[in-house]
C-alpha positions in Angstrom: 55.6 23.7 -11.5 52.9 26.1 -10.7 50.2 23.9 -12.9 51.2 20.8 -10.5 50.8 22.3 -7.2 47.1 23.6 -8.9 46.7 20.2 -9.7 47.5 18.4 -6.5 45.1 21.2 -4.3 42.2 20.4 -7.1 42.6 17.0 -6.7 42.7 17.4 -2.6 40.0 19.7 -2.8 37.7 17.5 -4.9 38.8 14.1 -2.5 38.0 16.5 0.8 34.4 17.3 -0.7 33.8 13.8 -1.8 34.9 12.3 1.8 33.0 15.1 3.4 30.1 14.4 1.7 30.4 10.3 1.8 30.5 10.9 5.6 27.5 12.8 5.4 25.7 10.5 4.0 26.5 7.2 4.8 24.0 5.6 7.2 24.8 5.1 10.8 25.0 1.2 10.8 27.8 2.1 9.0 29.6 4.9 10.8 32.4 3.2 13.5 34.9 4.3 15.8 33.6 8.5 16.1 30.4 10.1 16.1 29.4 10.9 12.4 29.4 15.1 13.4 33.3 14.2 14.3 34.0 12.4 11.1 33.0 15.5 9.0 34.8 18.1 11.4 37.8 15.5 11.3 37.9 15.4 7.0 36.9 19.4 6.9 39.7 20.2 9.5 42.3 17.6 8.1 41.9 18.1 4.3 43.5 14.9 3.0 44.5 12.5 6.0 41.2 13.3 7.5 39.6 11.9 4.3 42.2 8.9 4.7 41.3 8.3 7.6 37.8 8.0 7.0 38.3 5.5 4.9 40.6 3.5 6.5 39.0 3.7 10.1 35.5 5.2 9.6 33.8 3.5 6.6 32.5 0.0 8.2 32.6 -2.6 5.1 29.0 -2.9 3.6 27.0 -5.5 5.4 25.7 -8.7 2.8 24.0 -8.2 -0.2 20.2 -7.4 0.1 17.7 -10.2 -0.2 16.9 -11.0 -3.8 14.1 -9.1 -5.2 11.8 -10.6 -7.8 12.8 -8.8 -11.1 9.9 -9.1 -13.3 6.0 -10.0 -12.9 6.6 -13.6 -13.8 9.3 -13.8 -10.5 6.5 -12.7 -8.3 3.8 -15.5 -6.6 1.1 -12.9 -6.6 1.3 -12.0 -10.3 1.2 -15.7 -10.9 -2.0 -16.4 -8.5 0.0 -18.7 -6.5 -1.5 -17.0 -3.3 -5.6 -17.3 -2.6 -7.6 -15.4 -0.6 -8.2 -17.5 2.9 -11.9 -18.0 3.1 -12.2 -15.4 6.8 -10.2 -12.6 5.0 -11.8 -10.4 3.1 -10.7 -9.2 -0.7 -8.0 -6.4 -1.1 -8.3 -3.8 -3.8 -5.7 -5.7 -5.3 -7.8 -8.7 -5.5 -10.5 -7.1 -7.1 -9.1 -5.3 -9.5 -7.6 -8.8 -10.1 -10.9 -10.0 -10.8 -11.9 -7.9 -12.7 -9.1 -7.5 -14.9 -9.7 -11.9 -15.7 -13.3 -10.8 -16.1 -12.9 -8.3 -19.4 -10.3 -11.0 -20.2 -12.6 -13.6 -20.4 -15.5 -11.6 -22.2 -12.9 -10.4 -24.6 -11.8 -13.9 -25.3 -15.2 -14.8 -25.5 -15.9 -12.3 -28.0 -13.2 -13.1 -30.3 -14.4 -16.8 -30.1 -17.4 -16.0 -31.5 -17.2 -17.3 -35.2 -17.5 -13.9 -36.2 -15.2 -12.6 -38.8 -12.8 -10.0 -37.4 -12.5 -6.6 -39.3 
């Protein structure tokens, strides 16, 4: 009997630190009904309803899912050189280094096509 009730305060221990520290950290946008200071006092001083009640009443539902991202260098337009320069702006590092970077492309490729035999 004695290793249950150990059991059942670990466990409320462990689901009081978690809530505590969920409250903590959630971001305001998404902190309702109380202040986010009461929240914490509210789970600390109330060990396992105050951490249901967080949940239940405190925790607003995460908002839609983030805009989609590019995932990979052939997902973004600037990678691809879909974007120019507009002839009044004036070049970014970006651009250069862009430039560049198709410059030693080109004299490498001009290199290999030399006729030469590699090796």
């Amino acid at each position: 009997m004695v290793r249950l009730w150990l059991i059942v305060v670990v466990a409320a221990v462990a689901f009081t630190v978690w809530a505590a520290i969920d409250c903590a950290t959630m971001p305001r946008q998404r902190v309702r009904s109380l202040s986010r200071g009461v929240w914490i006092l509210l789970v600390i001083v109330l060990p396992v309803v105050g951490g249901v009640l967080w949940l239940l009443l405190g925790r607003a539902p995460a908002g839609p899912a983030p805009a989609a991202r590019y995932r990979g260098p052939e997902d973004d337009p600037d990678f691809l050189g879909g974007r120019t320069t507009p002839p009044g702006r004036s070049r970014t590092d970006k651009d250069q280094d862009d430039a560049t970077l198709r410059d030693l492309e080109d004299q490498f490729h001009d290199r290999d096509d030399d006729g030469r035999p590699n090796g």
